[in-house]
Residue frames as a rotation matrix with the C-alpha (Angstrom) as fourth column:
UNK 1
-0.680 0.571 -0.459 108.58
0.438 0.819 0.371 145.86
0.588 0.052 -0.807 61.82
UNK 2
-0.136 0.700 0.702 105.07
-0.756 -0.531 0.383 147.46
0.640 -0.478 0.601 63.20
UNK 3
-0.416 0.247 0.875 103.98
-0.890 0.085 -0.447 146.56
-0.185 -0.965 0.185 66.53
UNK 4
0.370 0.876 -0.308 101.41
-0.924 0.313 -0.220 143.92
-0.096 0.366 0.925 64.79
UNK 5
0.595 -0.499 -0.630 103.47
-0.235 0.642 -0.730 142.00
0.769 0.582 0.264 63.79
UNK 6
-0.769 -0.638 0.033 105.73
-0.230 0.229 -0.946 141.95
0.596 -0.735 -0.323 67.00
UNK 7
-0.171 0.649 0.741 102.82
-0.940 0.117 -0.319 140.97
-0.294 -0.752 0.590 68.68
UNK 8
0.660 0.478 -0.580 102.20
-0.660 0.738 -0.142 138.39
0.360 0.476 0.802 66.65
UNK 9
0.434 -0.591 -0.680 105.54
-0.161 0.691 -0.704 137.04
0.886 0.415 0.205 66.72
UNK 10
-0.253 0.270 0.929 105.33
-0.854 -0.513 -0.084 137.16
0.454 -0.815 0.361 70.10
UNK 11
0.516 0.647 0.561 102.20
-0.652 0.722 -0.232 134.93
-0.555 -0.247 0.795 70.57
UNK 12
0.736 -0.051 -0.675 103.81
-0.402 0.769 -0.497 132.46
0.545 0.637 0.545 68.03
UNK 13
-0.164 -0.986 -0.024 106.94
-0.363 0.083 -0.928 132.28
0.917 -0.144 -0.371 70.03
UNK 14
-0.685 -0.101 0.722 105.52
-0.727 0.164 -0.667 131.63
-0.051 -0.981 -0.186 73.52
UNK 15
0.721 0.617 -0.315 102.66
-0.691 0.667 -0.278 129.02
0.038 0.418 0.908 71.66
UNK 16
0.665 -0.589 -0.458 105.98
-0.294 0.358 -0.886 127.32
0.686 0.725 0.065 70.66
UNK 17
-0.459 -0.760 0.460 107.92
-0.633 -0.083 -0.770 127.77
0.624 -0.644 -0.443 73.92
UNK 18
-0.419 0.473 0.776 105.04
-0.813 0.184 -0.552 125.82
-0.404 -0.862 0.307 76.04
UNK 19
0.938 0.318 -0.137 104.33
-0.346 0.840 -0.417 123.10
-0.018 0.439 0.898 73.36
UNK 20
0.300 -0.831 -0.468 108.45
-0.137 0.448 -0.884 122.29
0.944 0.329 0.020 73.06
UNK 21
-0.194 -0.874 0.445 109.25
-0.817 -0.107 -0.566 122.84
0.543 -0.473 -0.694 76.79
UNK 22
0.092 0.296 0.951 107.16
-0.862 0.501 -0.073 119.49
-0.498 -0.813 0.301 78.38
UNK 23
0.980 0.195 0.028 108.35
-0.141 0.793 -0.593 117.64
-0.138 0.578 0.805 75.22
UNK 24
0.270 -0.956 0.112 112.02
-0.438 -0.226 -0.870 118.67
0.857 0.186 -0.480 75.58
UNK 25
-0.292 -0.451 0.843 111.80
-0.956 0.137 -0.258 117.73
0.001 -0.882 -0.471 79.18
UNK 26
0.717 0.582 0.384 110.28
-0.557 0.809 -0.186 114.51
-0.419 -0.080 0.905 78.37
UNK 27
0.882 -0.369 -0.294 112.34
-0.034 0.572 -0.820 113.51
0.470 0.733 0.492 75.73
UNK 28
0.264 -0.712 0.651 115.28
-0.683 -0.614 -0.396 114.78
0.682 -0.340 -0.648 78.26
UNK 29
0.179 0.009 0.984 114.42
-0.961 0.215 0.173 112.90
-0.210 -0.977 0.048 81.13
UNK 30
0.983 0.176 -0.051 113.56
-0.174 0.810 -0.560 109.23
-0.057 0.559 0.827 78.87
UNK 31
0.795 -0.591 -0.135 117.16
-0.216 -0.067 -0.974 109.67
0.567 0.804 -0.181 77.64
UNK 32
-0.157 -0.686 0.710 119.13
-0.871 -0.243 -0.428 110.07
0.466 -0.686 -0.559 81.09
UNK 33
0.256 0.302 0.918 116.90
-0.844 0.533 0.060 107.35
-0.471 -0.791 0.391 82.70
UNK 34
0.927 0.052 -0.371 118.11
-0.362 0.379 -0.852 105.17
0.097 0.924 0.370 79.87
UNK 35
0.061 -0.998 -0.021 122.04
-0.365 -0.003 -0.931 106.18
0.929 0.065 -0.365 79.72
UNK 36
-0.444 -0.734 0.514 122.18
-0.862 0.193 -0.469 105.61
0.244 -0.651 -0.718 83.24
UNK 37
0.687 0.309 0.657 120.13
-0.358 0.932 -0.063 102.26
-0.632 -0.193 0.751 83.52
UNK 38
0.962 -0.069 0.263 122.62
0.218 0.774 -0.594 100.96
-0.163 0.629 0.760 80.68
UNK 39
0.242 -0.835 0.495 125.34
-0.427 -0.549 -0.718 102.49
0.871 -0.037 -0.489 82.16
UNK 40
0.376 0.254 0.891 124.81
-0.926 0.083 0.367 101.05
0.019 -0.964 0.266 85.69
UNK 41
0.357 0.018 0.934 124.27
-0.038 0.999 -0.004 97.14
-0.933 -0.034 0.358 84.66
UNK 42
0.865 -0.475 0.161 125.81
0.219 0.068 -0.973 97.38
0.451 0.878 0.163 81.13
UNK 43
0.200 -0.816 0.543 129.21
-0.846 -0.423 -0.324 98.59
0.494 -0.395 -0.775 82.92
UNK 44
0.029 -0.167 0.986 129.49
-0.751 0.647 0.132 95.57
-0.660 -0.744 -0.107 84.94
UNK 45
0.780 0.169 0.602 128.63
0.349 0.681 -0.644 93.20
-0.519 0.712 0.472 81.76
UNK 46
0.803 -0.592 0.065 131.48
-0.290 -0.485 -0.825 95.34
0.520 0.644 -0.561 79.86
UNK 47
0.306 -0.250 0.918 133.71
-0.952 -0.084 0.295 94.37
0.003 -0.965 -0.264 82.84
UNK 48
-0.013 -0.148 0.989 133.21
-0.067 0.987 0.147 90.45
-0.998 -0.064 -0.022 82.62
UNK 49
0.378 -0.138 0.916 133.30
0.709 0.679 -0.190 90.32
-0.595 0.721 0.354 78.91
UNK 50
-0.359 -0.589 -0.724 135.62
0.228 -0.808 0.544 93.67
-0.905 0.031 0.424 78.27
UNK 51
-0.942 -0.115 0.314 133.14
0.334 -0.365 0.869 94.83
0.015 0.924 0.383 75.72
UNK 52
-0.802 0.559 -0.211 130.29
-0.291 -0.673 -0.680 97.10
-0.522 -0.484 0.702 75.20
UNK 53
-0.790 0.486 0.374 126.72
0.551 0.295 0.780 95.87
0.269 0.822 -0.501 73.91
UNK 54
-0.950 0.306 0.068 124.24
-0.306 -0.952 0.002 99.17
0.065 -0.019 0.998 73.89
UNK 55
0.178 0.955 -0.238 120.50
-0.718 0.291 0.632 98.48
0.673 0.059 0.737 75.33
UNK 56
-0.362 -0.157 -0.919 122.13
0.276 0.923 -0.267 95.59
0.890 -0.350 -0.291 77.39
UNK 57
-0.956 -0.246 0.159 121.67
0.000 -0.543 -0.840 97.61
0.292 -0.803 0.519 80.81
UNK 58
-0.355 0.877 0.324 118.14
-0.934 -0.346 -0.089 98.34
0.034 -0.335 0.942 80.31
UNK 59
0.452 0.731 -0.511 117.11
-0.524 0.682 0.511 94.90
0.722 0.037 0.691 79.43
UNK 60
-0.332 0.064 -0.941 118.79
0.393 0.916 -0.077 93.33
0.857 -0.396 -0.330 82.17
UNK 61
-0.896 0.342 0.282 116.99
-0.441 -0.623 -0.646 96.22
-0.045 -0.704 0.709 84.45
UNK 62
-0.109 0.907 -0.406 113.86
-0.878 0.104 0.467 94.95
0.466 0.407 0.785 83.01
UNK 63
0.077 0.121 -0.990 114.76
-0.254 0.962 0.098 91.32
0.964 0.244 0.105 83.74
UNK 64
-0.908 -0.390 -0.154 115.88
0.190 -0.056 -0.980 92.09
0.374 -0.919 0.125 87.40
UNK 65
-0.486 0.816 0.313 112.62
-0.867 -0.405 -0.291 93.76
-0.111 -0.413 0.904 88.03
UNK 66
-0.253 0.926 -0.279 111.10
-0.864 -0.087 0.496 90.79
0.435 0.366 0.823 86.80
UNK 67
-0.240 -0.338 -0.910 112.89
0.366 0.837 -0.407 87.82
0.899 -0.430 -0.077 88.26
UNK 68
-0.889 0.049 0.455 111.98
-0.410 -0.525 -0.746 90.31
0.202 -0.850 0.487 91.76
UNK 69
-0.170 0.983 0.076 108.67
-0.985 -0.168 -0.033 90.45
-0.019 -0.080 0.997 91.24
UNK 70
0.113 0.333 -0.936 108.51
-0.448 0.858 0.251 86.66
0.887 0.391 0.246 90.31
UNK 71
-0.143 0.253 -0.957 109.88
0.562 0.817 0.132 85.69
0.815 -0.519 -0.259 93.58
UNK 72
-0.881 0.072 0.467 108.22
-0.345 -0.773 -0.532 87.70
0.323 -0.630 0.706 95.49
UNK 73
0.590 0.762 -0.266 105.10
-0.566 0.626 0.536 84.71
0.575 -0.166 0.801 95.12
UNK 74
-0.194 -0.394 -0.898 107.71
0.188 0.884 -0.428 82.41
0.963 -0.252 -0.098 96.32
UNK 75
0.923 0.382 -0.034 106.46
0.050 -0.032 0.998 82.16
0.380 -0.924 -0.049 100.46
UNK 76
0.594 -0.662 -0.456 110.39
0.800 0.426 0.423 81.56
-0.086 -0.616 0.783 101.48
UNK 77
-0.605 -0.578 0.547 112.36
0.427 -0.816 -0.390 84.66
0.672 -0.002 0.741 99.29
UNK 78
0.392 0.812 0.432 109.25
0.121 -0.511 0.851 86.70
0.912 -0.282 -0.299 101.12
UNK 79
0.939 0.104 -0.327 110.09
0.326 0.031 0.945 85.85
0.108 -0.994 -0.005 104.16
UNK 80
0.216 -0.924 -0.315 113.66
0.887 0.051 0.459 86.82
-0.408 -0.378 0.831 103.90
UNK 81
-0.805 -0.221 0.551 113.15
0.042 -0.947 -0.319 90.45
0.592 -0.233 0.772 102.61
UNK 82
0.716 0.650 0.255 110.61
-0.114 -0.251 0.961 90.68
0.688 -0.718 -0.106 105.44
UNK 83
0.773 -0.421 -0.475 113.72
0.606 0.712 0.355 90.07
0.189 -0.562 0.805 107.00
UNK 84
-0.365 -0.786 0.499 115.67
0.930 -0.336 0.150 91.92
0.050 0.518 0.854 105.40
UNK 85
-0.045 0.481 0.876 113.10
0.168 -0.860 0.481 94.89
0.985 0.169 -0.042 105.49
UNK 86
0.882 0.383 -0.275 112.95
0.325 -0.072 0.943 94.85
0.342 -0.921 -0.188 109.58
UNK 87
0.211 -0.890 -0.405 116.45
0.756 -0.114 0.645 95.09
-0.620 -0.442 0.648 109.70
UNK 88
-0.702 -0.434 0.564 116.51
0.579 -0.810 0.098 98.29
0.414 0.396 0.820 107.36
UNK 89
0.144 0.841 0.522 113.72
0.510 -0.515 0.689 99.90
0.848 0.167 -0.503 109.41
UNK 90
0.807 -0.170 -0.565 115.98
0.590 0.231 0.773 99.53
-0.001 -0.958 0.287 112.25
UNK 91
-0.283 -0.659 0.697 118.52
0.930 -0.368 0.029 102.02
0.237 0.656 0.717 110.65
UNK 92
0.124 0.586 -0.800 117.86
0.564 -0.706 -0.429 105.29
-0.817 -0.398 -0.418 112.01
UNK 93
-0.468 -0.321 -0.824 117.43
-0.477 -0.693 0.541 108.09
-0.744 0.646 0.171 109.21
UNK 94
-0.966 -0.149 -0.214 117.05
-0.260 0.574 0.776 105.24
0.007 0.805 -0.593 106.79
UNK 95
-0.569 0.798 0.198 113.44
0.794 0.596 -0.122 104.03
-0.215 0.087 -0.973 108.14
UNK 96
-0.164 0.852 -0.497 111.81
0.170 -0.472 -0.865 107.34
-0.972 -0.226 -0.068 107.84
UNK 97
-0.476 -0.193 -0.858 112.66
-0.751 -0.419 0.510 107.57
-0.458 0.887 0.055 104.07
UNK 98
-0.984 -0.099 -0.151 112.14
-0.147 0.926 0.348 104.00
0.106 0.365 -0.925 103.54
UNK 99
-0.625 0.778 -0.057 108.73
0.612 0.443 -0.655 104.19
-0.484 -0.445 -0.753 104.69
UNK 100
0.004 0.798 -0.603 107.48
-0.191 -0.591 -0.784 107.01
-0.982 0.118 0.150 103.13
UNK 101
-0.335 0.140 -0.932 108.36
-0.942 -0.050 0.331 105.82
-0.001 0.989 0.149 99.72
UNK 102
-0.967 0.252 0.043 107.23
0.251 0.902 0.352 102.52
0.050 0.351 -0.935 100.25
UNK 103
-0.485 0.809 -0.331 103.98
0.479 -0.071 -0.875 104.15
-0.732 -0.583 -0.353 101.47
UNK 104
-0.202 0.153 -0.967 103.90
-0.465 -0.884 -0.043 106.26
-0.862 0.441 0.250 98.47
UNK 105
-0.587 -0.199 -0.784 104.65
-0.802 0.018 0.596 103.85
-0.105 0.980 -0.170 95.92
UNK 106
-0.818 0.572 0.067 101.91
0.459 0.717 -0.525 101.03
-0.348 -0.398 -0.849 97.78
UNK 107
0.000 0.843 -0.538 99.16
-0.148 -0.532 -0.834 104.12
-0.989 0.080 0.124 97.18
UNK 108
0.047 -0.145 -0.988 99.94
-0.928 -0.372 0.011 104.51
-0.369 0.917 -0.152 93.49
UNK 109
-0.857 -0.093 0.508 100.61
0.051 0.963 0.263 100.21
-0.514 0.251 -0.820 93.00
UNK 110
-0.549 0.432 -0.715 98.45
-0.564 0.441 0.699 98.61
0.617 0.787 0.002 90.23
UNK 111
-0.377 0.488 -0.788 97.55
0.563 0.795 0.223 96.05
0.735 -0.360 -0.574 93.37
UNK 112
-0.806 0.131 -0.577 96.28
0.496 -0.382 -0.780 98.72
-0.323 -0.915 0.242 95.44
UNK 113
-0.349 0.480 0.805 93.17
0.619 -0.527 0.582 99.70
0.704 0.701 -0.113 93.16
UNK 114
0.503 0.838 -0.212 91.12
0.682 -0.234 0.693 100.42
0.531 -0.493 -0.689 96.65
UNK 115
-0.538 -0.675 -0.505 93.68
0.841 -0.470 -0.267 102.78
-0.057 -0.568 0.821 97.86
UNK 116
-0.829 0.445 -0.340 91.32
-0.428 -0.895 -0.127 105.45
-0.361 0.040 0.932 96.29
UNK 117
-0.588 0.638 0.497 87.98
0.422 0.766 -0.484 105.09
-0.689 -0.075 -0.720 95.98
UNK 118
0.428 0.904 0.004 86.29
0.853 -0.403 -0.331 107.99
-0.297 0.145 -0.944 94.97
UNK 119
-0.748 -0.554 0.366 87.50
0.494 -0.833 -0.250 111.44
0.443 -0.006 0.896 93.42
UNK 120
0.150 0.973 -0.176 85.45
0.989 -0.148 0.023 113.68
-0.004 -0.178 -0.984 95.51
UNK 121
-0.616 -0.506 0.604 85.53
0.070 -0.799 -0.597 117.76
0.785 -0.325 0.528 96.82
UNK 122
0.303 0.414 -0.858 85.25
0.951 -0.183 0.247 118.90
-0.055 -0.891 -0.450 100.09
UNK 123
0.726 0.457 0.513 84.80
0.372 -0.889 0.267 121.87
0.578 -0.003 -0.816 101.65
UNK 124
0.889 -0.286 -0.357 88.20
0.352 -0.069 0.933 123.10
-0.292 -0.956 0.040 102.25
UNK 125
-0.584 -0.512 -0.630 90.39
0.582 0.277 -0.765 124.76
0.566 -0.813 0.137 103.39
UNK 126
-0.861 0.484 -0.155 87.82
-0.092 -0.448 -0.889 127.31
-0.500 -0.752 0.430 104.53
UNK 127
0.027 0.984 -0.178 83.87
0.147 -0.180 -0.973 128.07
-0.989 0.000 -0.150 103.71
UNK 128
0.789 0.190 -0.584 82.79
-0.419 -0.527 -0.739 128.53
-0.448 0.828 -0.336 100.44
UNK 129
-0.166 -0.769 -0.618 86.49
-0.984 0.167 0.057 126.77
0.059 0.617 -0.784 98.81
UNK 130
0.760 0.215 0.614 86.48
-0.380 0.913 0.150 123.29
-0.528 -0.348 0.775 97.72
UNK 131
-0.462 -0.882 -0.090 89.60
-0.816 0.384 0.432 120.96
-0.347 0.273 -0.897 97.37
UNK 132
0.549 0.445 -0.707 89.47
-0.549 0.830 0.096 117.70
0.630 0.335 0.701 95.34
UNK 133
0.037 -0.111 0.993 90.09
-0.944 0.322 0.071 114.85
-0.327 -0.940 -0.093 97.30
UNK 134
-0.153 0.413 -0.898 89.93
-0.244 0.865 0.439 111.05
0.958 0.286 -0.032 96.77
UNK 135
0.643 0.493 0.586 88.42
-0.763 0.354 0.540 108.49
0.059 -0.795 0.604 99.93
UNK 136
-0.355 -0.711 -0.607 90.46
-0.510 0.692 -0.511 106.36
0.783 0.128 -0.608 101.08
UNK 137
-0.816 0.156 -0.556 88.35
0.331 0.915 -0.230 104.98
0.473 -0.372 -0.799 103.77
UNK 138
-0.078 0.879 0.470 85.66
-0.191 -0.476 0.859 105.41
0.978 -0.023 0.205 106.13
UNK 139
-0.706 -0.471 -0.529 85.50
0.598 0.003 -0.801 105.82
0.379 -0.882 0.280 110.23
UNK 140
0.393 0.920 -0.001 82.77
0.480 -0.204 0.853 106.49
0.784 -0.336 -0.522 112.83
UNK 141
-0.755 -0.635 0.164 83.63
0.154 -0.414 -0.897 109.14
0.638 -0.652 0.410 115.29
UNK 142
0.505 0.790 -0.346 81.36
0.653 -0.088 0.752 109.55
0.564 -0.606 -0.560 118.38
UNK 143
-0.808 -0.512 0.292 81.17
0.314 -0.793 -0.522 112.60
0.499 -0.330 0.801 120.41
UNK 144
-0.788 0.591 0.174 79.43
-0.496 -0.441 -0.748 113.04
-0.365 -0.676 0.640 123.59
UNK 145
-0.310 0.631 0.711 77.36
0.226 0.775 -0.590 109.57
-0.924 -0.022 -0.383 123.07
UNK 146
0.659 0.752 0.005 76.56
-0.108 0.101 -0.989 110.74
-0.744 0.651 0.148 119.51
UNK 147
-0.276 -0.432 0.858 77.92
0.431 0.743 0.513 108.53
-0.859 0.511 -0.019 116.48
UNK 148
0.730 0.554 -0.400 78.38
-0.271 -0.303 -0.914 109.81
-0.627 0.775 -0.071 112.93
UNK 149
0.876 0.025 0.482 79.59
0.432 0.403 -0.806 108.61
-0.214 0.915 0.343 109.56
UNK 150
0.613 -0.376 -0.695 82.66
-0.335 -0.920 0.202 109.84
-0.716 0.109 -0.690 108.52
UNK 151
0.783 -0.540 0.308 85.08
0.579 0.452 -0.679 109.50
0.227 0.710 0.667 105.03
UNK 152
0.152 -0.953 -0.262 88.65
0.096 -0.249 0.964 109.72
-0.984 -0.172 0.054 105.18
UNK 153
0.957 0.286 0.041 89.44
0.192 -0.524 -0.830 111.93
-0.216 0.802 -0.557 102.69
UNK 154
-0.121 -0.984 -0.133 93.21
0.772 -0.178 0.610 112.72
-0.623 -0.029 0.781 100.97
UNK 155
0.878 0.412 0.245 93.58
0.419 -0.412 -0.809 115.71
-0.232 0.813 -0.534 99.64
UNK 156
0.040 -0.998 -0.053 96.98
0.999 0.039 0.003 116.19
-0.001 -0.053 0.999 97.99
UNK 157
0.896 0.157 -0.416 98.86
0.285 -0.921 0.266 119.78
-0.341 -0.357 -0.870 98.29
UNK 158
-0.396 -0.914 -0.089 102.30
-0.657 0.215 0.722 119.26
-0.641 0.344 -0.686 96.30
UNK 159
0.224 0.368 -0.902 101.09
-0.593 0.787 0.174 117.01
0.774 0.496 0.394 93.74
UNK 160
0.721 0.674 -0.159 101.32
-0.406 0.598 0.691 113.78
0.561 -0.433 0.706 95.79
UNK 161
-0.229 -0.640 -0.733 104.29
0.479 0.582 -0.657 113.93
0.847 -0.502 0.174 98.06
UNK 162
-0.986 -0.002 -0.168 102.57
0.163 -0.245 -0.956 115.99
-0.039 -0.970 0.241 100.35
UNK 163
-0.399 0.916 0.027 98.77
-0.184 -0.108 0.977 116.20
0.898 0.385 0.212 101.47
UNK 164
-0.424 0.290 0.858 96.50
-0.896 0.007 -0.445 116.62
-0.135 -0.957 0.257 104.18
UNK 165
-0.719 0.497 -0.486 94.31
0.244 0.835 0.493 113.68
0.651 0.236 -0.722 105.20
UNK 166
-0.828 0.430 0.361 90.75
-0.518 -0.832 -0.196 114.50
0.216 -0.349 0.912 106.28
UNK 167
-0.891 0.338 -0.304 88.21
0.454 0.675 -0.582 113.17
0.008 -0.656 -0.754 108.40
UNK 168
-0.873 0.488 0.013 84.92
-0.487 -0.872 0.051 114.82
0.036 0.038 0.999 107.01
UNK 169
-0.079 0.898 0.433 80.86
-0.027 0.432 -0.901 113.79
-0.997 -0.083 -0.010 107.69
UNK 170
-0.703 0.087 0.706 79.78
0.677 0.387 0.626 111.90
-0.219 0.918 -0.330 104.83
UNK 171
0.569 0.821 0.042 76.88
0.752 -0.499 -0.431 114.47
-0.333 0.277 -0.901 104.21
UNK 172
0.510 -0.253 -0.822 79.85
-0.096 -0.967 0.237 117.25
-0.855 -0.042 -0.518 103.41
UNK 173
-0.456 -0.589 0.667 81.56
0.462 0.483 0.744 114.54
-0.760 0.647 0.052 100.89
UNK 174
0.301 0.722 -0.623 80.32
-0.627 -0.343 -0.700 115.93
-0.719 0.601 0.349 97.58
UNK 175
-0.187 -0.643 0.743 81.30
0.406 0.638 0.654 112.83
-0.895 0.424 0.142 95.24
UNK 176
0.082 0.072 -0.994 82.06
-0.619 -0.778 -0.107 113.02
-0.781 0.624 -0.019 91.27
UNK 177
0.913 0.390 0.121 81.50
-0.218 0.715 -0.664 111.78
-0.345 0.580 0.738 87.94
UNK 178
0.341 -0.901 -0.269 85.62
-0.889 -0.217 -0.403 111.61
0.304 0.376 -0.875 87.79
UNK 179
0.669 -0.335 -0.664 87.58
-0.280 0.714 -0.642 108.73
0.689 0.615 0.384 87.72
UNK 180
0.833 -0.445 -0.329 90.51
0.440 0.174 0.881 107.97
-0.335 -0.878 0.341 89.55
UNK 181
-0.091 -0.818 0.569 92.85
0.956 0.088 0.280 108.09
-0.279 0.569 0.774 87.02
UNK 182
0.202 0.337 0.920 91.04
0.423 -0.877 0.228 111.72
0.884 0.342 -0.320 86.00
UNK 183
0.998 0.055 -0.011 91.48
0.047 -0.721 0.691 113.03
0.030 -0.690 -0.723 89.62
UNK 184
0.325 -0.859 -0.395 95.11
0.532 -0.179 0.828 112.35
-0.782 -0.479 0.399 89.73
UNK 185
-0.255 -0.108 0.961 95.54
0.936 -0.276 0.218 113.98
0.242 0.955 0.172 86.15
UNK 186
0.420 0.353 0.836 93.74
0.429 -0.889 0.160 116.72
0.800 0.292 -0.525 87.22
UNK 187
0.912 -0.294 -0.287 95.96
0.087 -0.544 0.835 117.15
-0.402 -0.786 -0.470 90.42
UNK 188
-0.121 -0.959 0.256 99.43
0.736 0.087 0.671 116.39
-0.666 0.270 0.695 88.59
UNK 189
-0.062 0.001 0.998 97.88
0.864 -0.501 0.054 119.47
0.500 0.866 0.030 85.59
UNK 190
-0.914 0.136 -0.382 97.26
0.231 -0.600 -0.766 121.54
-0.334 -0.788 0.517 88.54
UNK 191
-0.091 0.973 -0.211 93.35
0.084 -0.204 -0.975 121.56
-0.992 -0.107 -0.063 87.55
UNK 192
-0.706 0.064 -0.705 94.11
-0.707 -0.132 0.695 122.03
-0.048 0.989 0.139 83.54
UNK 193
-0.967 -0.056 -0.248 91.09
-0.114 0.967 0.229 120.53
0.227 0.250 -0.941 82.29
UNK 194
-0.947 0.320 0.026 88.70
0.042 0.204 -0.978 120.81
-0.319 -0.925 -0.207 84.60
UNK 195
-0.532 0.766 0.362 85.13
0.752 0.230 0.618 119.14
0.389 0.601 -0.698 83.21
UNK 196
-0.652 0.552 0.520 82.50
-0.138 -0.761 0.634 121.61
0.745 0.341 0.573 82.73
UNK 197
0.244 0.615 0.750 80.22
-0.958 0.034 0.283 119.28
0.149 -0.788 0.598 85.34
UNK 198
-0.449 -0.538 -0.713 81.20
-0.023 0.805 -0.593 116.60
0.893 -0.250 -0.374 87.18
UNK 199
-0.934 -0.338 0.118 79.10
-0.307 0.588 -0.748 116.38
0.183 -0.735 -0.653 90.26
UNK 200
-0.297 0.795 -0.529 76.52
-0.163 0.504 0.848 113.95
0.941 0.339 -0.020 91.85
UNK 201
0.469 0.628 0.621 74.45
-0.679 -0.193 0.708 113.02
0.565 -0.754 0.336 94.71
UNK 202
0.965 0.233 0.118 75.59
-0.261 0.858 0.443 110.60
0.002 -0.458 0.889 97.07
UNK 203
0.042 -0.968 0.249 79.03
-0.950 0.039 0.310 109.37
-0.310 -0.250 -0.917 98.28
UNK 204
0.973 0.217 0.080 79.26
-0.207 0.972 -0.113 106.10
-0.102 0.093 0.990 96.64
UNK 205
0.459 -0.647 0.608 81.50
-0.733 0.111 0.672 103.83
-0.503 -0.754 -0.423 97.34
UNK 206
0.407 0.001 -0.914 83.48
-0.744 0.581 -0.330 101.31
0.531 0.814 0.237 94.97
């Protein structure tokens, strides 16, 4: 076989290796999170009625989540995992986990649209490099009697279990014509993607 041709078959082979390996791991992961949700709570239901019905697990996962979520309006269950949540925060070891995923999974919540506001880039980590960012708020810092604007900026560094949080003058914000949903896409692709132009004047706020 000439060289051509091993080249080719090459490029076909590694075309093939990167289009099967984020659908293998998808199709991987779907499958486990599955077996062991209907392994978990199916097992117990096999238990009280010494037989197996397949799929049972997930849908009473499904139904648990919802019957949660349902009384979580109720003003009285509330108050008793607010109970219940003070007295696991009190748990050494246990609160520092507990907090950061609740903190993590509060940013990312459906009810937390305003958690980000803006996808923006600043100027960092040095001159001349800019990181995307989103706003998450805004804060006046005064130094030596003089007062100035400032946006609190996240800018993740690990996709989004680790990140800095910056405090930059709104005149350095450079907002964009990106989305939310687009900025975290483009941090979770590691930049794959990245529009051709995307920025605008002005730090607006939503």
């Amino acid at each position: 076989m000439d060289e051509t041709k091993l080249k080719t078959l090459k490029r076909y082979f590694l075309t093939g290796l990167f289009v099967l390996i984020p659908v293998a791991f998808t199709v991987v992961t779907v499958f486990w999170l599955i077996g062991t949700l209907d392994g978990l709570l199916g097992g117990m239901v096999r238990g009280l009625m010494g037989f197996h019905i397949p799929g049972l697990g997930i849908v009473m996962t499904v139904g648990l989540i919802l019957l949660v979520g349902m009384l979580m309006s109720n003003l009285l269950f509330k108050q008793m995992f607010d109970l219940f949540e003070e007295a696991l925060l009190r748990v050494p070891g246990v609160r520092v986990i507990y907090k950061t995923v609740k903190a993590l999974t509060e940013t990312f919540s459906p009810e937390n649209q305003k958690s980000f506001r803006n996808v923006v880039l600043v100027e960092y980590p040095h001159p001349g490099s800019f990181s995307l960012g989103f706003v998450t708020g805004q804060t006046v810092l005064t130094v030596d009697g003089a007062s100035q604007k400032h946006a609190v900026v996240y800018v993740p560094t690990n996709h989004f279990y680790l990140g800095n949080t910056l405090v930059v003058p709104e005149s350095k914000v450079l907002a964009t014509t990106l989305s939310v949903q687009d900025g975290i896409q483009l941090v979770l692709s590691s930049g794959a993607g990245f529009p051709d132009q995307l920025l605008r004047r002005g730090l607006e706020q939503k």
